[in-house]
C-alpha positions, 0 to 999 in steps of 0.5 A: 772590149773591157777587162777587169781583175776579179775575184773568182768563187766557185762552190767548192770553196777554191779561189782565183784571181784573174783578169776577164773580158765583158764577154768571158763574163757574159756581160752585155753591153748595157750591163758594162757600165754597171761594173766600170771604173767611174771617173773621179768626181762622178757619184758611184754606180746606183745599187742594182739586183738585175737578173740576167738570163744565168746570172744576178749582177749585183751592185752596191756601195762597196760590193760588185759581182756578177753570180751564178748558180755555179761561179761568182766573180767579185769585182776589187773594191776601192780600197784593199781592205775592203776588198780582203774583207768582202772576199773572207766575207764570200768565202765565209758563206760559201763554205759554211754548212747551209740549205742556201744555194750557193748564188743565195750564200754569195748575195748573203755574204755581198748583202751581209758586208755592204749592211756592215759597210753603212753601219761603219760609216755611221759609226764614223760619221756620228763621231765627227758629229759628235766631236765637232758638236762638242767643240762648237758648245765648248766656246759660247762666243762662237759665231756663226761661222764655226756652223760652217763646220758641219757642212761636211758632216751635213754633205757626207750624211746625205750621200751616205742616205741616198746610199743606203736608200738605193740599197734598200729600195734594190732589194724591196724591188726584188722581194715585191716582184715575185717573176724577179725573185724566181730569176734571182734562184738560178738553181731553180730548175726551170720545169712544168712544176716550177711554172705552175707554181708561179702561174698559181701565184705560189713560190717554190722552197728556194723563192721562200728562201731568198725571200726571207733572206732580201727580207732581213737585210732589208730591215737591217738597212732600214735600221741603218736608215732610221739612223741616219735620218734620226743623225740628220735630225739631231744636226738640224736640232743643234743647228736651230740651239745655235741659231736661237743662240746667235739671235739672243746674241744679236738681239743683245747686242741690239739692246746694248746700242739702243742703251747707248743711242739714248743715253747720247740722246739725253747728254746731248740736251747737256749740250744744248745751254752749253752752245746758247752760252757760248755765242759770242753774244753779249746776254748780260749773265757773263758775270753773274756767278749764280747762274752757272751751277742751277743751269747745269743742274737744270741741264743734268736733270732734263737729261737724266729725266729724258734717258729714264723717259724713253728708257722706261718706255722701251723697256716696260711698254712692250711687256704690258702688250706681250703680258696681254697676247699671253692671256689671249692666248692662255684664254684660248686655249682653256677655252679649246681644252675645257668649253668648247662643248660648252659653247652650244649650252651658252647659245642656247642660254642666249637664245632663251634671254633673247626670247624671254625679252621678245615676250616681254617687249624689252629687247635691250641686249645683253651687256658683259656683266650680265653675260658672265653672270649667264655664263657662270650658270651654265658652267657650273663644275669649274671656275671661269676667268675673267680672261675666257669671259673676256674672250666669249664675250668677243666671240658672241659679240660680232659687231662689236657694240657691246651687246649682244644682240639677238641677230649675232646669236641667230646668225651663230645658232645657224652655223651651229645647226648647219654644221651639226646637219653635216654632219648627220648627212655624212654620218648617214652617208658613212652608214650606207656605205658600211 
């Protein structure tokens, strides 16, 4: 036998704290746990709107209550704040002027404080987002431990979405099923009229009442959702800012090492007539003083010529390669924006080269110039580069001989003509059916 303190409310507005039994409360056994104490390190009972045979068990975040048409018993929340605050909530709703019956005016208020309880651990949380956050941009050379820091925020975030999910998909339950939503009204009396109108698929006054009521606390649970998930992507963004920060960091310190190993690089070459000209081995320069200084000219030079070498290589090459994939892109993508309407004139522009040649017998291809020049007169309202010509040209030319030859433009008028004969089937296909 379990007991519990809650808090009883009746419609008169009196209130009473007392200690029940699960059979005082007319709990079943598969309904205990709902309402038990959790140990410690479990997560909390998931959100529950369960209609019972006279009764509503409800469970959420912050609020537990077993209602019915004529008492409620509120069980203590974790913290006496929130206990107080829920029960002038009760108390609040219970006594104010409304059509509401009273299971209605108690789910309202149960409803009403567990939207205000989401709102408030947002609020909370986003300030510690935004403080740490702060703190972390505050100092540029922090490492990638000071993230670490956000792994709490991260933690708390979710579970206050799985929350707020449960919530809401608890009272999307009962507001999508009409038979749940008719045993949430206790107060409706359960007579001939009451089943014929559900049986036509009608709901009664009190029906349309608790379902425009579950209805806006779901979209305000929604809103607190939306939120959240916004919270939780600004997290990730400012992650990412810090990622790409430590990377450009990393990749400078890279550069810095890579300076410093070509520089030892070419002073070792300095050291190379240094280790010649200190054997112990007679090579008839010892006494010659004219021979010191143009070596260590000729040292300092190679070794200056070495570091400016590969310096310059490794500075200056891989822009000259990334400088060319920048105008394969930027060619591609005036291509998609402005000609690729175009591409079925150009092909036929082809076509009529090639047949032309065919007539006269003097089938030699089509070379580059004079493929710009084609396609310059084709497209006439705007300008064409040098680069989208450059990449045309790649397109037509399959095989990659340098002409474009009449089997690569009979082989693209195919798939052109195949894929303009799909769609046809399908717009004839999506006719028949409309």
């Amino acid at each position: 036998m379990h007991e519990w303190p809650v808090i009883t409310f009746r419609p008169d507005g009196s209130v009473e704290q007392t200690v029940q039994t699960s059979e005082a409360l007319g709990l079943a056994p598969r309904d205990v746990s709902l309402f038990a104490p959790r140990p410690a390190g479990l997560s909390s009972q998931r959100a529950t709107i369960a209609p019972r045979e006279d009764a509503v068990l409800v469970r959420t975040e912050i609020a537990a209550a077993i209602v019915k048409h004529d008492t409620a018993y509120i069980f203590p929340c974790r913290r006496d704040r929130d206990t107080a605050r829920l029960a002038q909530s009760v108390l609040d709703h219970v006594a104010e002027t409304s059509p509401l019956p009273f299971e209605l005016r108690v789910m309202e208020a149960l409803l009403d404080e567990t939207a205000r309880q989401f709102e408030r651990r947002h609020r909370r949380l986003e300030l510690l987002s935004v403080s740490i956050e702060e703190d972390i941009s505050k100092n540029l050379r922090n490492s990638g431990s000071d993230l670490q820091r956000l792994l709490p925020i991260q933690r708390a975030l979710t579970e206050i979405q799985h929350d707020v999910k449960e919530a809401r998909e608890a009272i999307q339950e009962v507001v999508d099923d009409d038979k749940v939503l008719a045993a949430v009204c206790l107060s409706d009396e359960d007579d001939m009229s009451t089943a014929a109108m559900l049986a036509s698929g009608r709901q009664t006054p009190r029906m349309r009442m608790a379902a425009a009521l579950l209805g806006s606390y779901e979209r305000q649970i929604q809103s607190v959702e939306g939120s959240l998930r916004e919270m939780a992507e600004n997290l990730e963004v400012f992650r990412e800012v810090w990622s790409m920060h430590l990377s450009a960091t990393r990749n400078r310190i890279i550069r810095i090492n890579l300076v410093v190993t070509v520089a030892s690089f070419a002073l070792s070459i300095c050291i190379v007539p240094a280790s010649f000209f200190g054997m112990n081995l007679p090579h008839g320069l010892e006494d010659d003083p004219a021979v010191f200084w143009p070596i260590v000219a000729a040292s300092v030079a190679v070794s200056g010529a070495m570091f400016g070498a590969v310096y310059a290589y490794w500075r200056f090459w891989p822009n000259r390669r990334h400088e060319k994939r920048v105008l394969d892109l930027k060619a591609l993508r005036d291509l998609l924006l402005y000609h690729v309407d175009d591409l079925e004139d150009i092909m036929a522009a082809l076509k009529h080269r090639h047949d032309t040649d065919l007539e006269s017998s003097s089938e030699t291809g089509i070379d580059k110039e004079e493929f710009s020049t084609l396609v310059r007169q084709v497209i006439k309202d705007r300008e064409v580069r040098r680069d989208e010509l450059d990449l045309l040209y790649r397109v037509f030319d399959t095989n990659r001989n340098g002409f474009l030859e009449l089997g690569e433009v009979v082989k693209h008028q195919q798939h052109m003509d195949k894929s303009s004969a799909l769609d046809q089937a399908t717009a004839r296909a999506a006719t028949g059916l409309f």
